[in-house]
C-alpha positions in Angstrom: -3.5 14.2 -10.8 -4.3 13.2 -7.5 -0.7 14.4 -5.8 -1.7 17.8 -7.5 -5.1 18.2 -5.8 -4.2 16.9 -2.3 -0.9 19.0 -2.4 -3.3 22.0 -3.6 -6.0 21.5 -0.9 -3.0 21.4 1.2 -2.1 24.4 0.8 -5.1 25.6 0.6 -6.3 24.9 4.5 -2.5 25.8 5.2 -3.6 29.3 4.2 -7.1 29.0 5.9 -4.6 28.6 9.0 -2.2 31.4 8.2 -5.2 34.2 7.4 -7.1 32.6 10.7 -4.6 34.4 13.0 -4.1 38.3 13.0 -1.4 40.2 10.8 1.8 40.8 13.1 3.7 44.0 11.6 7.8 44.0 12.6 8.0 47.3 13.1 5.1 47.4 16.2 7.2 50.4 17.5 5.8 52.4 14.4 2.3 51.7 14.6 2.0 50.4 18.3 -2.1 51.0 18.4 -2.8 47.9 15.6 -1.4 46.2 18.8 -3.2 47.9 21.7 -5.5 50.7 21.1 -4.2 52.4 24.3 -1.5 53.7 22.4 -4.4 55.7 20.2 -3.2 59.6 20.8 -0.2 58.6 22.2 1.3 61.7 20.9 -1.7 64.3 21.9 -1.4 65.9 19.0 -2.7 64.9 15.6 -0.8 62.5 13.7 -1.4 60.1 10.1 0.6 57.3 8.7 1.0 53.8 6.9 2.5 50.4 7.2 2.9 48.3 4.3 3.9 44.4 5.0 5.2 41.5 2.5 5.4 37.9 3.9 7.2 35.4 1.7 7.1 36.7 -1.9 8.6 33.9 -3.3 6.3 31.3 -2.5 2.4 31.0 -3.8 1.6 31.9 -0.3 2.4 35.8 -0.6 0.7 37.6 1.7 0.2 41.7 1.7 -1.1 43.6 4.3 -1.5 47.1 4.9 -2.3 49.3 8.0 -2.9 53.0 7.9 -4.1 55.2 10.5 -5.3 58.8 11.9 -5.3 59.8 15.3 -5.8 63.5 17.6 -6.0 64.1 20.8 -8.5 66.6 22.9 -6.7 68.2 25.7 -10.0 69.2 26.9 -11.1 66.2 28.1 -7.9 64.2 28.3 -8.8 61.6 25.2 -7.3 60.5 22.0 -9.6 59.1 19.0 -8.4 57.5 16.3 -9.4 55.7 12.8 -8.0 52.7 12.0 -7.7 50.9 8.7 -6.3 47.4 7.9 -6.2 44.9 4.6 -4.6 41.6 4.1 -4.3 39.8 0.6 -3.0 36.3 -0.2 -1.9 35.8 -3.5 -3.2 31.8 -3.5 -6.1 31.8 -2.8 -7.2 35.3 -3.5 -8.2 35.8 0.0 -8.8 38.9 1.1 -9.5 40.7 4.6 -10.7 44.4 5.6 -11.5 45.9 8.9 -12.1 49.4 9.4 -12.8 50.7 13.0 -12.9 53.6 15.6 -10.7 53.7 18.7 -10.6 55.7 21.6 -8.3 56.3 24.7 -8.6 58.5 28.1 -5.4 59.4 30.0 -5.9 59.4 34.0 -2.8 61.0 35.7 -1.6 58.6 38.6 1.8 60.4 39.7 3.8 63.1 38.4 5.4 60.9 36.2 3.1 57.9 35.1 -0.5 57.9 33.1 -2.5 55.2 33.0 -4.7 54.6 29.8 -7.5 52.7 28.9 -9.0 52.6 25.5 -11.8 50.7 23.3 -12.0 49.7 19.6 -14.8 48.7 17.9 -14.7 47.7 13.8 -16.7 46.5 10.8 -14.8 43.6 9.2 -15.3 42.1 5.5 -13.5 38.7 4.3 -13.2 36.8 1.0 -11.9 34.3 -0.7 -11.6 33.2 -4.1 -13.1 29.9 -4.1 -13.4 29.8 -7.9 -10.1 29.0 -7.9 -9.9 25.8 -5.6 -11.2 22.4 -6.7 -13.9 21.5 -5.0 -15.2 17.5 -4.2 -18.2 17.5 -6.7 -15.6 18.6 -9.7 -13.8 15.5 -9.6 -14.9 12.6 -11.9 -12.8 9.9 -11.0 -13.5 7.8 -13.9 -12.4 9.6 -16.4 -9.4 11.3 -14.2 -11.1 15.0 -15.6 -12.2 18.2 -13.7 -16.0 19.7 -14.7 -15.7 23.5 -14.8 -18.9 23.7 -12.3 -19.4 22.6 -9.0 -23.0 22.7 -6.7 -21.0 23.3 -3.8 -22.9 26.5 -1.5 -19.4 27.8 -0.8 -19.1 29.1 -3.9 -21.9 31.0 -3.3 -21.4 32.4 -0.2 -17.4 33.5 -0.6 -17.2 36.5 1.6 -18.9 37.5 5.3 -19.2 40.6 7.5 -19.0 40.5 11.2 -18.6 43.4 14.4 -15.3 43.0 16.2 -14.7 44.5 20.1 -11.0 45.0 21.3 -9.6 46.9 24.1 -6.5 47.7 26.2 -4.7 49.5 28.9 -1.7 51.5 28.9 0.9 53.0 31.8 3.4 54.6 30.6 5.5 57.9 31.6 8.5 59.8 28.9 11.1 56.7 29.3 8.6 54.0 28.7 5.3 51.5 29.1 3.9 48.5 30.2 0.4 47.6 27.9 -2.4 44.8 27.8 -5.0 44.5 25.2 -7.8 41.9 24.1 -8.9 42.1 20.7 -11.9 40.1 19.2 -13.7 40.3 22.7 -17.0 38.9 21.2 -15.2 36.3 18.9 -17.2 37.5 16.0 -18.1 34.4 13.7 -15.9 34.3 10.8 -18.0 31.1 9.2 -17.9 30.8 5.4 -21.1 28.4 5.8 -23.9 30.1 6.4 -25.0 27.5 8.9 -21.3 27.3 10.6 -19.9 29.1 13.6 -16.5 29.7 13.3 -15.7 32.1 16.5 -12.7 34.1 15.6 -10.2 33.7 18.8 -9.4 36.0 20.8 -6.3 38.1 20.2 -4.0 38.9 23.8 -0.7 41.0 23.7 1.3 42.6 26.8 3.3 44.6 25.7 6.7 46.2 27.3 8.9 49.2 26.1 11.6 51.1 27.7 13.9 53.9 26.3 17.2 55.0 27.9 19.4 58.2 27.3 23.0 56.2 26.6 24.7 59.2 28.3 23.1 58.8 31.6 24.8 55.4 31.9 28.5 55.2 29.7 30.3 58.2 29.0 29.7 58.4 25.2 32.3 59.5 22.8 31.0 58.4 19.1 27.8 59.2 19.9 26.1 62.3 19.9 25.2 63.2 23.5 21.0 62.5 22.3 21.6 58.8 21.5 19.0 56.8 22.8 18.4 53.2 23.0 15.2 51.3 22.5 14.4 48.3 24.0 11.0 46.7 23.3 9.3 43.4 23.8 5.6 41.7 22.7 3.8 38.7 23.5 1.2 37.7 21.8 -1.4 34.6 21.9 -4.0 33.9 19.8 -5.9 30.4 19.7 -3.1 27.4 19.8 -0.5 30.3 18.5 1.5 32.4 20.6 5.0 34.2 19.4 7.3 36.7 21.2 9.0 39.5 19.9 11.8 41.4 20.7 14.3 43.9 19.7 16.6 46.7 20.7 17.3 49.9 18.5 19.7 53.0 18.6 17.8 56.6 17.7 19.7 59.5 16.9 18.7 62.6 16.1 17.6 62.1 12.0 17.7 58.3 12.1 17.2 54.9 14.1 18.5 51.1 13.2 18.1 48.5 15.1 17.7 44.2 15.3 15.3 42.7 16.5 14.0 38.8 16.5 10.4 36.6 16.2 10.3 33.6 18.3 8.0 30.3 18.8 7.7 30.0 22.6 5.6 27.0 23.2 6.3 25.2 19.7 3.2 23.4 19.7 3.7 22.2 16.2 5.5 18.9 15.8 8.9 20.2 14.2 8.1 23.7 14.7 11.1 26.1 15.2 11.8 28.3 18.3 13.5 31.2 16.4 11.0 32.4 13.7 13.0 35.1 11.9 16.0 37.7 12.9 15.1 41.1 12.3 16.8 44.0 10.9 15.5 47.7 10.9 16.2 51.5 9.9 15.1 54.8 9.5 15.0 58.7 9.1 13.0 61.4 10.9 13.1 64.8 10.4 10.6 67.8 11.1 7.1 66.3 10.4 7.9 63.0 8.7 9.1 59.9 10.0 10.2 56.9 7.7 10.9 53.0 7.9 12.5 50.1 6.8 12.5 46.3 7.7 13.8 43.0 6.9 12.9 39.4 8.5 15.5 36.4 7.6 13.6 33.6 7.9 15.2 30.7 9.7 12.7 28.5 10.0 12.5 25.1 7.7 9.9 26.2 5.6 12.4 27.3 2.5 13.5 29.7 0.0 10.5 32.4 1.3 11.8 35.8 0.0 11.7 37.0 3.5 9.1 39.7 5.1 9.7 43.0 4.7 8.0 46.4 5.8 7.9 50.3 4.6 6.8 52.9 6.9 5.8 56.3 7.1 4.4 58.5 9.9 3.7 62.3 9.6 3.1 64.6 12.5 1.0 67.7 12.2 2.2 69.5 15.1 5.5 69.2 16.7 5.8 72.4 18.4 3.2 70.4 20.6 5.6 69.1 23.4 4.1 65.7 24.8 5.6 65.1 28.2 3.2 62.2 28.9 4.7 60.1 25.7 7.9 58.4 25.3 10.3 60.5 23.8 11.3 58.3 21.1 8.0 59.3 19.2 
């Protein structure tokens, strides 16, 4: 009985680890504003879509998250405003998170060729967790070796919180590619279950790199249609005692893109921690308005049997007649 409950509460702060650090979506290319609101009207015209995410389905530790957003862009006054909406569930401890929040991005022309963008986000976050489900301290009788069904602890009473969140980022870019920074969680809201604690949420940095190039301007191409393009991309992101870098590389054609790409530990400050997190693999379609995706991480980490991580996409464009000559052109 005791193995169970330390091996449960094990788990159980594991997760309070996991959910402490922000969602990380493999296909970043798709939906590069829950990364760095600069990217919010990236297209300048007005565009909708939705990320879903699975993380290890075959362990208790599931975790679902979900990011869907809608974004236009005034050519007026050269600025792109966006909505943004993310959720995260874990299955073990029926945690859950919500933020919804407002972003906003002005383009200042610097040369013929490059734009520079800064942006803000602000949001209203909720978060949960089941706590009904945990045994707690004060359930344990020790002399009889049972659980009581009730416990006095004031977490069970105070299971979910609301807090203001503050992010913001830069952007330069020109058609072939960009070079971002962005700080999320500026004013490190507290995320404290106790309603005396102070639990500052840390601060989220990413820089992030992109570049695409038109094969045929480099090799004479013979199996590839003359439009193939190749993109390579790149993230680093920090958060707390965590950091992880990501990169991958991806052919686009005309009605569909693959690619591989791979999640890495760089400082692997966890005793027995693993440098290569997970190896990528990635595909799509696009055609005429609608743009879809596909992903699957191998895990090669330790940890076990997981089920993987894997990611569906799907981006719609309102207006492609609109020719955006300030935005990569693998959009």
């Amino acid at each position: 009985m005791k193995i169970k409950i330390v091996a449960f509460l094990s788990l159980f702060f594991y997760s309070i680890i996991v959910n402490a650090q922000d969602p990380v979506f493999t296909q970043y290319f798709m939906v590069p504003q829950v990364l760095n609101p600069g990217f919010t009207g990236m297209l300048e015209t007005t565009n909708a879509g939705i990320l879903h995410r699975t993380q290890w389905p075959d362990l208790e530790l599931r975790v679902d998250s979900d990011f869907a957003y809608a974004y236009t862009w005034d050519e007026n006054i050269n600025s792109g405003f966006g909505l943004n909406l993310l959720s995260e569930r874990e299955t073990f401890t029926d945690y859950k998170f919500f933020e919804g929040s407002l972003s906003y991005a002005y383009r200042v022309q610097l040369t013929d060729d490059w734009y520079f963008r800064p942006a803000a986000e602000v949001g209203f976050g909720y978060k949960s967790y089941g706590f009904q489900n945990l045994v707690l301290g004060d359930q344990i009788n020790i002399g009889s070796g049972s659980i009581n069904p009730g416990s006095g602890d004031p977490l069970l009473y105070n299971n979910h919180i609301n807090f203001f969140d503050i992010s913001a980022g830069m952007l330069i870019n020109n058609e072939k590619g960009w070079i971002g920074l962005a700080l999320k969680h500026i004013n490190k809201p507290d995320i404290s279950f106790e309603e005396d604690g102070n639990m500052p949420l840390d601060r989220f940095f990413s820089a992030n790199l992109g570049y695409e190039f038109h094969i045929a301007d480099y090799v004479d191409i013979i199996s590839f249609p003359y439009e193939t393009r190749l993109l390579v991309t790149t993230n680093y992101m920090a958060q707390g005692s965590y950091d992880r870098l990501d990169f991958g590389t991806g052919l686009i054609f005309e009605k569909y893109f693959f690619g591989v790409g791979a999640a890495t530990n760089p400082s692997k400050d966890t005793p027995g921690s693993d440098f290569l997190i997970s190896v990528n693999l990635f595909g799509g379609l696009q055609f005429n308005h609608f743009k879809f995706g596909y992903s699957y991480d191998f895990n090669t980490t330790h940890i076990g049997k997981t089920g993987g991580v894997y990611e569906l996409s799907f981006m719609y464009i309102f207006d492609t007649s609109r020719r955006c000559y300030s935005c990569p052109a693998y959009y």
